[in-house]
C-alpha positions in Angstrom: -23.3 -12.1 -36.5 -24.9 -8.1 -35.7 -26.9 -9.9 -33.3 -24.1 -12.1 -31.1 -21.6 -9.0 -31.2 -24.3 -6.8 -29.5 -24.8 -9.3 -26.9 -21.4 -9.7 -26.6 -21.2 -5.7 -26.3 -24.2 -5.8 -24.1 -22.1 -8.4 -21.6 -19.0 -7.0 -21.2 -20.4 -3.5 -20.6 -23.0 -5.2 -17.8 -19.1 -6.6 -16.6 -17.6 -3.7 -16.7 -20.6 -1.6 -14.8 -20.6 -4.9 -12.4 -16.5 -4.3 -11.7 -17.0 -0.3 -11.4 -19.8 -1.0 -8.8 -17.4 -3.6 -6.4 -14.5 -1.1 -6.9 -17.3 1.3 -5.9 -17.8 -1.1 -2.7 -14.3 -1.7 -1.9 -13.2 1.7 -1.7 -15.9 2.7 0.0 -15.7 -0.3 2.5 -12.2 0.5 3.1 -12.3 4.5 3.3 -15.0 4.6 5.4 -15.2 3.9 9.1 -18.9 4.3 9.4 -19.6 2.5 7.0 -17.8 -0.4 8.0 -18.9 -0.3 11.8 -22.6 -0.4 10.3 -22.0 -3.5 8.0 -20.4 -5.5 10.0 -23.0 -4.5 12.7 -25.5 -5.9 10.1 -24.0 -8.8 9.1 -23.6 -9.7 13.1 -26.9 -9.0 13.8 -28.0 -11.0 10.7 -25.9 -14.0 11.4 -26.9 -13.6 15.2 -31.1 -13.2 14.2 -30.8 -16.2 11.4 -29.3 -18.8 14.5 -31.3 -17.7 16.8 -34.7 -18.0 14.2 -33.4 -21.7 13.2 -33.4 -22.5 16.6 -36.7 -21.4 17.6 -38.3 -22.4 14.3 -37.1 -26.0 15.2 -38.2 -26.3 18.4 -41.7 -24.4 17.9 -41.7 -27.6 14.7 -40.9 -30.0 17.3 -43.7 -29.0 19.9 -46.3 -29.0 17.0 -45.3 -32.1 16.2 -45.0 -33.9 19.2 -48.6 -32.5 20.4 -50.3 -33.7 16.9 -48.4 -36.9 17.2 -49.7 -37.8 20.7 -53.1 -36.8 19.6 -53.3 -39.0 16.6 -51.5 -41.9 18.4 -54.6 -41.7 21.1 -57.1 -41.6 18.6 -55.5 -44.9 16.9 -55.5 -46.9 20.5 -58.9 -45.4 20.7 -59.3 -47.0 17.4 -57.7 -50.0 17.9 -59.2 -50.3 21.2 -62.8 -50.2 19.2 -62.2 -52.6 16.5 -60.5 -55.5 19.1 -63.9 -55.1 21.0 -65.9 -56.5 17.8 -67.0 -60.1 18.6 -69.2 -62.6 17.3 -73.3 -61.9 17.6 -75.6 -64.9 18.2 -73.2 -67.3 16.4 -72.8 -65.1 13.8 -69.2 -64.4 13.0 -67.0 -60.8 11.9 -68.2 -60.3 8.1 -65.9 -58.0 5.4 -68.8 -55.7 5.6 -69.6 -55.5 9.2 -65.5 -54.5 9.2 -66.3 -52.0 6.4 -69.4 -50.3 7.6 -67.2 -50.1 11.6 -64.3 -48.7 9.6 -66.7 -46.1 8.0 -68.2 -45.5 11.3 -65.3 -44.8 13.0 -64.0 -42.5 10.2 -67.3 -40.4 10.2 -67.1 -39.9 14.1 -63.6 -38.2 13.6 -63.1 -34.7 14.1 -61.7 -34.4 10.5 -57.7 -35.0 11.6 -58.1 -38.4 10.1 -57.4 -38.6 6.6 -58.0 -41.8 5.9 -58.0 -45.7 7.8 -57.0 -48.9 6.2 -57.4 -52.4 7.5 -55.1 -54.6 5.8 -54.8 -58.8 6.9 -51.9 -59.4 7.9 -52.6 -63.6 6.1 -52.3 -63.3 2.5 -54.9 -66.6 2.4 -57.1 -64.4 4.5 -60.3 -64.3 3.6 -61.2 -60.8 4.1 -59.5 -57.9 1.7 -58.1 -54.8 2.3 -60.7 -52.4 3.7 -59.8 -48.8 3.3 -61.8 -45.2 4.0 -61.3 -41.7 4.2 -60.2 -39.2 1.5 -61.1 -40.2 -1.7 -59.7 -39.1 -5.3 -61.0 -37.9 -8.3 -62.4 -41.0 -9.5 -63.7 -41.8 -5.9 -61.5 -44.6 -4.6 -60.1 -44.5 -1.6 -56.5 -42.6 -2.2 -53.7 -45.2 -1.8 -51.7 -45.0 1.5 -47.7 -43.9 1.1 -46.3 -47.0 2.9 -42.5 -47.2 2.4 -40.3 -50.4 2.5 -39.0 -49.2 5.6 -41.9 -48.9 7.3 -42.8 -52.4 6.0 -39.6 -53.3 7.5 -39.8 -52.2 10.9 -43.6 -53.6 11.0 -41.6 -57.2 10.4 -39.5 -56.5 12.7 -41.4 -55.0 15.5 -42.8 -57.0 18.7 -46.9 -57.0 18.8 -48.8 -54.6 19.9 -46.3 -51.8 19.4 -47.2 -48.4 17.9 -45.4 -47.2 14.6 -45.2 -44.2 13.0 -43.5 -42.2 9.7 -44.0 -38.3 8.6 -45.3 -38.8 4.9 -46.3 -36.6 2.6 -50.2 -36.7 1.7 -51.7 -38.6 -1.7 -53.1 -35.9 -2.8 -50.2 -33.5 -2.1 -52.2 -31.0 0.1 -49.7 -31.0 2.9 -47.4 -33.1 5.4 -49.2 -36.3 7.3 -48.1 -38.6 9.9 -48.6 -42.7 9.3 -49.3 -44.5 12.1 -49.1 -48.7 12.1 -50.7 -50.6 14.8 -50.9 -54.4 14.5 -54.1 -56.1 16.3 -56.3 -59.0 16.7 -60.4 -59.1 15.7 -61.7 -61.8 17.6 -63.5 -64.4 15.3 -61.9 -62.6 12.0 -57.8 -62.8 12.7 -54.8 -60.6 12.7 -55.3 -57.3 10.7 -52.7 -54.1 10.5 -54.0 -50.7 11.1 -52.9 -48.0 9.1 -53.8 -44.7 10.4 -53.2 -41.6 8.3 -53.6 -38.3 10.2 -53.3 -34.5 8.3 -50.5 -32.2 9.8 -51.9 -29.5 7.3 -53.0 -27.3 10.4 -49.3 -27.4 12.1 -47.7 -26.8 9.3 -49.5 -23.8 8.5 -49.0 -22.7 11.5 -45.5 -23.2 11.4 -45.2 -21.4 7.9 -47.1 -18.4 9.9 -45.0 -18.4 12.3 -41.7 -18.5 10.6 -43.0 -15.4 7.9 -43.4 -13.5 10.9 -40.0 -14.2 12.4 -38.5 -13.1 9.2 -40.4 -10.3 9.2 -39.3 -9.7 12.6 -35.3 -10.5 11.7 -35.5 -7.9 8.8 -37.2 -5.1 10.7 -35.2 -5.3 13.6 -31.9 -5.8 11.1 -33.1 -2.3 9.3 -33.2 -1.0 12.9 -30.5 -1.9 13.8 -28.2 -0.7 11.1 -29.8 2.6 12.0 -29.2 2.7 15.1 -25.6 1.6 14.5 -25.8 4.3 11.9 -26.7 6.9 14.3 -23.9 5.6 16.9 -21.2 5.7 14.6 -22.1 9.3 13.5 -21.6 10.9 16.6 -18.6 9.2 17.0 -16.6 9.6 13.6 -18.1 12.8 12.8 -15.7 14.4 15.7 -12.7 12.5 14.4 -13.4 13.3 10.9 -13.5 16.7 12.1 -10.2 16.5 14.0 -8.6 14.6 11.0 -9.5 17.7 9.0 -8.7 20.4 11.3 -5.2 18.2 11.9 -4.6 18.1 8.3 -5.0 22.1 8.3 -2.6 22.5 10.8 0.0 20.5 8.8 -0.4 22.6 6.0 0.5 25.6 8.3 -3.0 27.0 9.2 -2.3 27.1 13.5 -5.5 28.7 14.0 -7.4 25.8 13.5 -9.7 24.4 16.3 -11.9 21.8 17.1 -15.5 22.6 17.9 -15.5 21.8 21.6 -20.2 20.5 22.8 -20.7 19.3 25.6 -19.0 17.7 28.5 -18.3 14.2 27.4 -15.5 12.0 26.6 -15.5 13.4 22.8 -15.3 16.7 24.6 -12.4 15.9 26.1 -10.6 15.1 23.3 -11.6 17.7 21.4 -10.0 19.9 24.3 -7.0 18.1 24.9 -6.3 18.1 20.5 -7.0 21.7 21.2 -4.4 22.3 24.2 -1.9 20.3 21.6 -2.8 22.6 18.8 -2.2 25.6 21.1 1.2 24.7 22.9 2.3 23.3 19.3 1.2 26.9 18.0 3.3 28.1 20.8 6.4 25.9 20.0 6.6 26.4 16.6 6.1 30.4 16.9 9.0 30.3 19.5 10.8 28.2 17.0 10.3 30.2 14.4 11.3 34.1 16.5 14.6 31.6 17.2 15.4 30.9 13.5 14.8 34.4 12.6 17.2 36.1 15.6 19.4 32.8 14.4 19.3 33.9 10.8 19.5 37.4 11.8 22.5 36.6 13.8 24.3 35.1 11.8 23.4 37.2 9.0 24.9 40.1 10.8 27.8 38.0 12.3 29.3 37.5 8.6 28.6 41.2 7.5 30.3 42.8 11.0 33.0 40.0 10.7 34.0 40.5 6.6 35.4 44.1 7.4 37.7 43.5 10.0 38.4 40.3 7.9 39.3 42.2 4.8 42.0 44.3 7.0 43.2 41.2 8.2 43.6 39.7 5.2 45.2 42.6 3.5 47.6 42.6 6.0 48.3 38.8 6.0 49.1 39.1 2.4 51.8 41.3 3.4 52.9 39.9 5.7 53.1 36.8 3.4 54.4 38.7 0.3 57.5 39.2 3.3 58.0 36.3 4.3 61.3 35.7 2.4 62.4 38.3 5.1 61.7 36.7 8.3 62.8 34.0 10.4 61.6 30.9 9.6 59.3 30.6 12.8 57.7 34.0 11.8 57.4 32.7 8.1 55.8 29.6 8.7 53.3 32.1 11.0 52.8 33.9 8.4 51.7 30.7 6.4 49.5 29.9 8.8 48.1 33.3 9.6 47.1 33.5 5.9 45.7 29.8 5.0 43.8 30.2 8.2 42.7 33.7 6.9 41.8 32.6 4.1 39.8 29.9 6.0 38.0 32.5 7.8 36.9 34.4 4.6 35.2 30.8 2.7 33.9 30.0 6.0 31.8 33.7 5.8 31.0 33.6 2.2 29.7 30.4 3.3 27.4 31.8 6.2 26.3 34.6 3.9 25.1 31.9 1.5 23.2 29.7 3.8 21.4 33.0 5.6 20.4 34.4 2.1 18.6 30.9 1.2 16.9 30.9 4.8 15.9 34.1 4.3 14.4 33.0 0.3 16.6 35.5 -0.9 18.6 33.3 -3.2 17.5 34.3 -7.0 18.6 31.7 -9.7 20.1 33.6 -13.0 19.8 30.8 -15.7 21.5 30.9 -19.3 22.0 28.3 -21.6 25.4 26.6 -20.7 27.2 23.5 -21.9 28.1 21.6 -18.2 30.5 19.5 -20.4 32.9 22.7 -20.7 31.7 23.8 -16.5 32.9 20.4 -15.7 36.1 20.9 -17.8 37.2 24.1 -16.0 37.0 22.6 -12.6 38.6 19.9 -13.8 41.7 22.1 -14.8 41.1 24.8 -11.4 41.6 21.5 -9.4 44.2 19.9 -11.0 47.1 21.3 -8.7 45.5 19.8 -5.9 44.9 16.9 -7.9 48.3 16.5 -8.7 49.2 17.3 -4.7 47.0 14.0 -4.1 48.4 11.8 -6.4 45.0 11.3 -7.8 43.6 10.8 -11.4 40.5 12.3 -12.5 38.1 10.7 -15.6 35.6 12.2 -17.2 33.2 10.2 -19.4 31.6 12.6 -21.6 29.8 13.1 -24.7 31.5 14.7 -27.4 28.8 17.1 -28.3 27.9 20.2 -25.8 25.2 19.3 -23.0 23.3 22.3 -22.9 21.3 23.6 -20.4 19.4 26.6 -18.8 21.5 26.7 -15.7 23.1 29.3 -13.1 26.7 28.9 -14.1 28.4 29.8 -10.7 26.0 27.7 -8.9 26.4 24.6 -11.0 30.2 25.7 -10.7 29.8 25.7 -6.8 28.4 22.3 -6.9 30.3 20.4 -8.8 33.9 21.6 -7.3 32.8 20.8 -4.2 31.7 17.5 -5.1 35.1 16.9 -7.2 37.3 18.2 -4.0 35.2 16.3 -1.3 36.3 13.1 -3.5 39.8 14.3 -3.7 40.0 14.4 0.0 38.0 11.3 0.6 39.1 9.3 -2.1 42.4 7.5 -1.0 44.2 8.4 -4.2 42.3 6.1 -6.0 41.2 7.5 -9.3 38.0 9.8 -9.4 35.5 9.2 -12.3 32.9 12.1 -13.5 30.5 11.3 -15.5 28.5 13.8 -18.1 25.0 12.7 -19.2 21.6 13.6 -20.7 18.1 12.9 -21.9 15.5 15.0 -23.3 14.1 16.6 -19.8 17.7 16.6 -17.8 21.5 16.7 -17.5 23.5 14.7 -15.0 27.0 15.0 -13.5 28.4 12.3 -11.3 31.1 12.1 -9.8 32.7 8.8 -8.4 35.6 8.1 -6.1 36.8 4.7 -4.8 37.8 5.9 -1.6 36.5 5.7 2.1 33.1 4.9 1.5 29.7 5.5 3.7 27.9 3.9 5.9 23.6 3.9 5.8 23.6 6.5 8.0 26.6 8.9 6.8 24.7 8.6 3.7 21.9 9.6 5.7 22.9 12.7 7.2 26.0 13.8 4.8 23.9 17.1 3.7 23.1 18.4 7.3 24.8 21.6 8.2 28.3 21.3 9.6 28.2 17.6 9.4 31.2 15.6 9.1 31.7 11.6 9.2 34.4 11.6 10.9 35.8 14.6 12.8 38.6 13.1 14.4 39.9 12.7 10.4 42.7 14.8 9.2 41.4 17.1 6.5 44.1 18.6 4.0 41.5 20.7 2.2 39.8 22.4 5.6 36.3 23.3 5.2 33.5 24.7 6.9 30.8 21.6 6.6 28.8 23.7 4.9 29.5 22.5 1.0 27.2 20.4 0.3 24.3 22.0 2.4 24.6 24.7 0.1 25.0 22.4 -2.7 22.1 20.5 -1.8 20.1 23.8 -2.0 22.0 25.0 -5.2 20.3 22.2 -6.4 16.5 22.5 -5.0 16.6 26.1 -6.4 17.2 24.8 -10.3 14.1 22.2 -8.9 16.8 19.4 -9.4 18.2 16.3 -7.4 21.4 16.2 -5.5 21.6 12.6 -4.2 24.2 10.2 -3.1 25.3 6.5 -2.3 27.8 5.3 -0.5 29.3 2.2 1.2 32.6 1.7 3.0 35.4 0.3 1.6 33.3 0.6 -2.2 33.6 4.7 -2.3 31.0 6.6 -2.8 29.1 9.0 -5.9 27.1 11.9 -5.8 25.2 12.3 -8.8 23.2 16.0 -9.5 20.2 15.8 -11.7 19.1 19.8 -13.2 16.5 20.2 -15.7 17.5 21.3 -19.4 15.0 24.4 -18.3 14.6 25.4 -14.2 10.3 25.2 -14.8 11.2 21.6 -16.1 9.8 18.9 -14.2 12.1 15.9 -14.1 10.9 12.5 -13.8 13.7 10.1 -14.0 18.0 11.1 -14.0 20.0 10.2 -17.4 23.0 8.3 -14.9 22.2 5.2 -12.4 22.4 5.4 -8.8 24.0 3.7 -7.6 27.0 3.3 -9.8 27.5 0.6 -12.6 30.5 -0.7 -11.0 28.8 -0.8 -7.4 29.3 -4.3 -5.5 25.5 -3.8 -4.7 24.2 -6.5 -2.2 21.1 -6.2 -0.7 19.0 -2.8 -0.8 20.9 0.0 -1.5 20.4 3.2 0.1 20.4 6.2 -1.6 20.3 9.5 0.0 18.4 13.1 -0.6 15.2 15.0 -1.1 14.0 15.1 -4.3 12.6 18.7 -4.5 13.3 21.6 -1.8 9.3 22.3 -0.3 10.9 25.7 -0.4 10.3 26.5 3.6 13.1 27.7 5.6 15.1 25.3 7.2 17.4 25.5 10.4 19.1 22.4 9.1 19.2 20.9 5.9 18.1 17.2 6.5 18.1 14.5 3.8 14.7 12.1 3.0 16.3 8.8 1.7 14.7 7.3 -1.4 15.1 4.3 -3.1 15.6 5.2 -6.8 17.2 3.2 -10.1 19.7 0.4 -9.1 22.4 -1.6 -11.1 21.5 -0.7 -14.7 23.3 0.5 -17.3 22.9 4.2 -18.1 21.6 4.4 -22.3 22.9 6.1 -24.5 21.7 10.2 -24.8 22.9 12.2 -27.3 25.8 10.2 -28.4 27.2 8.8 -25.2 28.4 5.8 -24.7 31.1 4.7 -21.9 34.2 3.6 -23.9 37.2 2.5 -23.1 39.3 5.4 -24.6 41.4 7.6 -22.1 42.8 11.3 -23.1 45.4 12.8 -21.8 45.2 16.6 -21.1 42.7 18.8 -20.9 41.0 18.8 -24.2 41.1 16.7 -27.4 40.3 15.8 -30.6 38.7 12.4 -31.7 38.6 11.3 -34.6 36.2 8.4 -35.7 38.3 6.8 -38.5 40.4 3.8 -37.9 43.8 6.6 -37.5 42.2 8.3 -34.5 41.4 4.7 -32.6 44.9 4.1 -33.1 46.2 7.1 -31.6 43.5 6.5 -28.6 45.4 3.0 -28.1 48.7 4.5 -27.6 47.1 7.3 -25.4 45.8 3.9 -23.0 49.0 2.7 -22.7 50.9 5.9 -22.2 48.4 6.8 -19.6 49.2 3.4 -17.7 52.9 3.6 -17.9 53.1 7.5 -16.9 52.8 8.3 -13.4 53.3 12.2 -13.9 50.0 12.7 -15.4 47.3 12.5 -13.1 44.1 14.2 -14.8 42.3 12.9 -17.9 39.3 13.6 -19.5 37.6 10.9 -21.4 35.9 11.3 -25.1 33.6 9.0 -25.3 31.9 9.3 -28.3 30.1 6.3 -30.1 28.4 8.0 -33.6 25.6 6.0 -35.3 26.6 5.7 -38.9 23.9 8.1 -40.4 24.8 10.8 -37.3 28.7 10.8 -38.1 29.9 14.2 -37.7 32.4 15.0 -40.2 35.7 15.1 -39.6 34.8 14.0 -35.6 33.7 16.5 -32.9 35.8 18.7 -30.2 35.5 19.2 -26.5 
């Protein structure tokens, strides 16, 4: 048993080794230019050298044979001439042995290409017997001719006189020979067949000669060849491989990067004209980059010069709107607008301060551990006015238990109220889920509306700077299309996700991913995208970067990936979607059969009263050893 297990052993690892090496092969093979241009070169030249050596080693066959062939068939006329001339001597007529000792005679005048001659009767009541002599065997009888039945055959069936022959192999296994048949007539002894066996041994060691030395010829010249192919294809991909690597260089930022420039021909040229490239690109992007800085300069100053003369203008709008009461109502409603539009002014430069400090890198993240159940809670109750203005109910599915994480809490803040006002606005009064979820390496907020919708390429461009679907739309929020850039980048500086889907008429959700710690790498987001309830048909697209590369940007432009689609999100520390809706702002849930009661009643007085138009959903499924007692509170 020892003994078939180490074979066993001894086989798969010969397999394995065997597997590593054509992996070795393949990757090779497919990673290498050169190498590729020489094997097929080989294998050309191989197939091309093989053709053209069968075809040459067939007709040089051919010509030896036809040569040897016309020799031996003159020496059997010769022969057949000799024994037809035999006649009767004084009376005397042809004898068996005077047939023998002629045979012998002619045998022993050959120039040793006759192997052996046999005279056979062609009348079986003949009274002479086969006479045969030439090569002998061992014992010292004459070696017994190869005649085939089909040679027998086509003697039967051939006219008189006429020549046969067959390529047989000889008795004695030394080499190829040729048969020859010739029927003829011995005056005064009757019909007799001729069998004439000649040796090709000569031709076909000179073919074998020949043939060794076009193999010998097909491998040197293949080994040649290949090198020379070799040689070719190194002064041509070692250029590109250099210009690959200097390219690669310059993408990762290094401009100074050139291609060595020898000689004058056509890989010259290219290595001058990538070099021009590299130089106007150099130019380019340095011009590009003195125009971002005097842009971010700009702008930066822009909002500082601007916020003082703002702050008076805002100090006295505020009068001026304190007195309202006072004036006309023409000059009142002025004084409406002169302050919304002031205020307008003031989020629109806190805005620009916020995207110039992240161009310039000076954002700084100040993380603390924070529940985003209770952030999500306060801008639930900050927008609920607005809400209420919109006729539009708000959900929030969210575990009972605090989601901690090591966050910047006016950032996430930032974030998430502009998501949950963008789906106010957009959302068409339909209601506005927000979901609150988490795993062991991240926390997710979502937040869903029903409204509007995307299209693929909204979805596409929906976090580029002062980008709006649809300008011509009346907006009763205002803002400056700067939201979710910054949000986006709010995002990239916890190293989380900020994505979203879309499609028109189905609504669309925005879900942020943020690690439980900002050096956390995450690898996968706690909520689906897109949505449970999506209608998905088809590919869905779903927009924005995963990670911020941390370079400055002049716009914030989204990379759309493909992530999770159409399942169901698990369950993370206690959360499960349920049915049960809460009115106000906070509750208490209890998980006894009292407490499902009073969440029944809640359902049907949320569907019945129309004044209330934010809940927050409880959801909170306990396993039954991980029942808190007495229930939890949000």
């Amino acid at each position: 048993m020892s003994r078939a297990s180490a074979v066993g052993g001894a086989i798969r690892t010969a397999a394995s080794a065997i597997r590593t090496f054509w992996r070795f092969l393949l990757r090779s093979f497919s990673h290498s230019l050169q190498l590729r241009i020489v094997v097929l070169t080989i294998v050309l030249t191989s197939v091309a050298i093989f053709g053209v050596g069968t075809y040459m080693s067939q007709q040089i066959s051919r010509g030896l044979f036809d040569t040897r062939l016309q020799s031996l068939s003159s020496q059997a006329g010769t022969i057949v001439s000799e024994l037809r001339s035999l006649a009767p001597v004084d009376g005397q007529a042809v004898t068996q042995e005077k047939l023998s000792s002629q045979l012998s005679s002619i045998y022993n005048r050959s120039t040793g290409s006759v192997y052996s001659l046999t005279l056979e009767p062609s009348d079986p009541n003949s009274s002479f017997s086969t006479i045969s002599t030439g090569t002998t065997d061992s014992a010292g009888s004459a070696v017994k001719l190869p005649i085939t039945d089909e040679l027998k055959d086509a003697i039967g069936k051939a006219p008189t006189d006429d020549m046969l022959y067959q390529s047989v192999a000889l008795p004695d296994g030394s080499g190829p020979g040729l048969l020859i048949s010739q029927e003829l007539q011995i005056p005064g002894a009757g019909q007799f067949q001729l069998y004439y066996l000649g040796d090709l041994s000569e031709q076909q060691d000179t073919l074998d000669f020949v043939q060794r030395s076009m193999l010998v010829a097909a491998l040197v010249l293949v080994v040649l060849v290949g090198a020379v192919a070799w040689i070719v294809t190194r002064l041509v991909v070692t250029p590109v491989r250099t210009g690959a690597e200097v390219a690669r260089l310059i993408a990762d930022g290094d401009l100074d990067e050139r291609m060595p420039v020898h000689g004058n021909d056509e890989i010259a040229v290219l290595g001058e004209s990538f070099n021009d490239m590299a130089d106007t690109l150099q130019h380019q992007i340095q011009q590009m980059e003195r125009l971002s800085v005097l842009q971010r300069q700009f702008v930066s100053d822009v909002s500082h010069e601007l916020r003082t003369p703002l702050t008076t203008i805002r100090a006295a709008a505020d009068l001026i709107y304190d007195s309202r009461g006072d004036l006309d109502p023409v000059t009142a409603r002025s004084a409406e607008l002169l302050n919304s539009q002031a205020e307008r002014f003031d989020s629109l430069l806190s805005d620009l301060l916020e995207i110039s400090r992240y161009d310039a890198g000076a954002a700084a993240l100040v993380a603390k551990p924070v529940d985003v159940g209770a952030i999500v809670t306060s801008i639930i109750e900050t927008v609920s006015m607005v809400a209420d203005q919109m006729s539009t109910n708000i959900v929030v599915h969210a575990p009972s238990s605090p989601v901690m994480a090591e966050v910047d809490r006016v950032r996430i803040t930032r974030i998430v109220r502009n998501l949950v006002v963008n789906a106010i606005e957009h959302g068409e009064t339909n209601p506005i889920d927000i979901y609150v979820a988490s795993n062991a390496e991240a926390v997710a907020v979502s937040v869903r509306d029903h409204g509007v919708g995307m299209n693929d390429e909204q979805v596409e461009h929906v976090f580029d700077r002062f980008w709006r679907a649809d300008p011509a739309r009346k907006r009763t929020l205002g803002g400056s299309g700067l939201g979710l850039a910054i949000s986006l980048e709010d995002a990239h500086l916890h190293n989380g996700w900020l994505q979203v889907w879309g499609k028109p008429g189905e609504g669309s959700c925005f879900r942020l991913t943020i690690p439980r710690r900002p050096d956390q790498e995450i690898t996968s987001s706690p909520l689906p995208l897109p949505p449970r309830d999506a209608q998905i048909q088809g590919a869905a697209l779903v927009a924005g970067p995963l990670s911020s590369d941390g370079s400055v940007r002049i716009q914030t432009g989204s990379i759309p990936i493909v992530v999770e689609t159409g399942q169901a999100p698990p369950t993370h520390e206690g959360y499960v979607d349920g049915p049960e809706v809460v009115r106000g702002h906070s509750a208490i849930i209890d998980d006894g059969a009292e407490s499902a009661d009073e969440d029944t009643d809640t359902n049907e007085d949320t569907d019945t009263n129309e004044d209330t138009d934010i809940h927050i959903d409880m959801d909170t499924v306990w396993p039954p050893d991980a029942a808190p007692e007495g229930g939890s509170q949000s």
